[in-house]
C-alpha positions as CSV (number, residue, x, y, z in Angstrom):
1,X,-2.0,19.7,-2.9
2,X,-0.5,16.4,-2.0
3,X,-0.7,13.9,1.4
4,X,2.1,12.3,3.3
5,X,1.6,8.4,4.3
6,X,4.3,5.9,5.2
7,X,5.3,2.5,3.6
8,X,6.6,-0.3,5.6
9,X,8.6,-2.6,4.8
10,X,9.1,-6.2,6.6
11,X,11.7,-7.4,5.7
12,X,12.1,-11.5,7.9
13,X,15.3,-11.8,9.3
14,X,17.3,-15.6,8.5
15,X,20.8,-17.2,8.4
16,X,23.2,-16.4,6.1
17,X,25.7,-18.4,5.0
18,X,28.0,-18.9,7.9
19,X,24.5,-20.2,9.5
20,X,24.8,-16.9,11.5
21,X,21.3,-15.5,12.1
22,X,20.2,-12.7,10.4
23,X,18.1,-10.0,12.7
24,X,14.7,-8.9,11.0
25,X,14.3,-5.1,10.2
26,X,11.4,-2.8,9.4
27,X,12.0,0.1,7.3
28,X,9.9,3.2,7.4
29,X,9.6,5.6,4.3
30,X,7.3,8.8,3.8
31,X,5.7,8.6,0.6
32,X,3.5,11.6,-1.4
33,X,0.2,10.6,-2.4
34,X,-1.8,12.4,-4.9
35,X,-5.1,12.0,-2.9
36,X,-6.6,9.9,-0.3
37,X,-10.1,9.1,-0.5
38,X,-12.1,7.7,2.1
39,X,-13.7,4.3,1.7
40,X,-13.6,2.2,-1.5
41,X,-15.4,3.3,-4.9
42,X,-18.4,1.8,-6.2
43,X,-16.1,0.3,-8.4
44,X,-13.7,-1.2,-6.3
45,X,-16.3,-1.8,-4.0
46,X,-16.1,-6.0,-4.0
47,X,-12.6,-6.2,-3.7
48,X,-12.4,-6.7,0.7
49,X,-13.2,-10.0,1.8
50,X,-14.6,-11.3,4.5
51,X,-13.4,-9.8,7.6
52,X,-12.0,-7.3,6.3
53,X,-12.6,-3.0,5.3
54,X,-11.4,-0.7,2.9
55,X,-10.1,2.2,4.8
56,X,-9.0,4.5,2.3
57,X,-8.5,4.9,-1.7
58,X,-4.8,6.1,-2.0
59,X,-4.2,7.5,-6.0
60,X,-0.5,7.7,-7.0
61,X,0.9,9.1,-9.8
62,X,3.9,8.2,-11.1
63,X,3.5,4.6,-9.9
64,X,5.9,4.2,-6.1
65,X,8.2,0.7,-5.1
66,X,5.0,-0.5,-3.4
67,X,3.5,-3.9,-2.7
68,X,0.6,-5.9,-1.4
69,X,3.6,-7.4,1.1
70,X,3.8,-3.4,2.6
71,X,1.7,-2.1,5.0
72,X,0.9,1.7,4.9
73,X,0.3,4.3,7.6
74,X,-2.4,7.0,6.5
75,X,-3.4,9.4,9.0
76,X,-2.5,7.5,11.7
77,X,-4.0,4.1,11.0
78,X,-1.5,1.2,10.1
79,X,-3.6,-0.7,7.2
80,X,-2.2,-3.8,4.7
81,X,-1.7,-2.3,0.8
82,X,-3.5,-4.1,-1.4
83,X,-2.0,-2.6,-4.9
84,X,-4.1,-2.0,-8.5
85,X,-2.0,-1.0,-11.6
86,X,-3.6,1.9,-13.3
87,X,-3.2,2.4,-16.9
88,X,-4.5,5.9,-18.6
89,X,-7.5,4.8,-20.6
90,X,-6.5,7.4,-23.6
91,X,-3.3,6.1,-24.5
92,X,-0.9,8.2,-23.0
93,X,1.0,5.5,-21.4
94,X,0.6,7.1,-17.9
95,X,0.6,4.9,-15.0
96,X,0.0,4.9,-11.2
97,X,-1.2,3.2,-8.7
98,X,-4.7,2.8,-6.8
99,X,-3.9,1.4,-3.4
100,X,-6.3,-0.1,-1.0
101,X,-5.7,0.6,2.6
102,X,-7.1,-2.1,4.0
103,X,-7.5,-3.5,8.3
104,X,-8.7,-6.9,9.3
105,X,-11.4,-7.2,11.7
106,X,-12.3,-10.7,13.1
């Protein structure tokens, strides 16, 4: 069984080349995770800074067009992505990703 959560995407609008401006747009795309997890694992557990808490552990598998520049929506709660590669340790070559869905308090 598998969650829903939404990336978005920023993206900072500009001028193009006929020094017409460029609106800004924010794009909005469902996205299956393979489990959420509530909090941050021991292991991960020194990763937020100051100011700053580790919502959820989001595990996907195979690895999404995600970034630490996205935010995510889980359950409701708009938190910044802070991304972690994740490599099989057995040699398989499977990869994923461990995303930190992290809000700023301050």
């Amino acid at each position: 069984m598998s969650e829903t959560v939404v990336r978005i995407r920023k993206s900072p609008g500009g001028i193009d080349s006929n020094n017409d401006p460029i609106p800004s747009s924010v794009e909005r795309t469902a996205m299956r995770v393979k489990a959420v997890s509530p909090g941050v694992s021991k292991r991960n557990s020194g990763v937020a800074r100051n100011g700053e808490t580790i919502e959820y552990t989001l595990y996907f598998t195979p690895a999404p067009d995600l970034t630490n520049d996205d935010e995510i929506e889980v359950r409701g709660l708009v938190c910044k992505a802070r991304v972690l590669d994740w490599r099989s340790a057995f040699g398989t070559g499977r990869r994923g990703l461990e995303v930190l869905a992290v809000t700023s308090r301050g």
